[in-house]
Steps between C-alpha positions, in 0.01 A plus 500: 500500500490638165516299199827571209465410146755584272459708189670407175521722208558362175398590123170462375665339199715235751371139443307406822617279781319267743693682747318839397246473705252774431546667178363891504583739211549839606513756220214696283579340181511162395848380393511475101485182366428285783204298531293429839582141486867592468494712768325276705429777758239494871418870422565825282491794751476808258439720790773507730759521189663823434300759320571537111659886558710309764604222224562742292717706711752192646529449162766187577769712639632343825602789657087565540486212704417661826325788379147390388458371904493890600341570141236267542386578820428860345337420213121522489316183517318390173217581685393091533581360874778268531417121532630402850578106522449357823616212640341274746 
C-alpha cells in the first residue's frame, strides 16, 4: 500500500512551526528581506518553480490561476533537467 503525506503550502515569510515538517521553498528568487535562519527552510528548489516569463505573465491576477498548468506544460524547459525527489 502506498504511503500519503500531506502537503502544506504556506508563505516563505510565515514564522515556522514544529508541525511544518519539511520546509522546501519553491520559487526562482529568494523572498526580499528574509534571512536563511528566518526562513528556517529543508530545501530551495529553484528548478521546479515557474519560469520568470511565467512570473511575469500571472502577474498576481487570480483569474490566471489555472492557466500557467496548460502554460507551463508548453513552455520550453530552461534547458537544465528537473531534480526528481524520491522517496524511499
Amino acid at each position: 500500500m502506498a504511503s500519503t503525506r500531506e502537503v502544506k503550502v504556506r508563505r516563505a515569510y510565515d514564522e515556522p512551526e514544529p508541525a511544518d515538517g519539511a520546509r522546501v521553498l519553491v520559487d526562482r528568487i529568494w523572498p526580499r528581506g528574509l534571512s536563511r535562519e528566518k526562513a528556517a527552510l529543508d530545501e530551495w528548489c529553484k528548478l521546479v518553480a515557474p519560469s520568470t516569463s511565467l512570473r511575469k505573465w500571472y502577474a498576481h491576477e487570480p483569474d490566471r490561476f489555472d492557466a500557467p498548468c496548460h502554460r507551463s506544460r508548453s513552455t520550453p524547459a530552461s534547458g537544465r533537467p528537473r531534480r526528481e525527489r524520491v522517496q524511499p
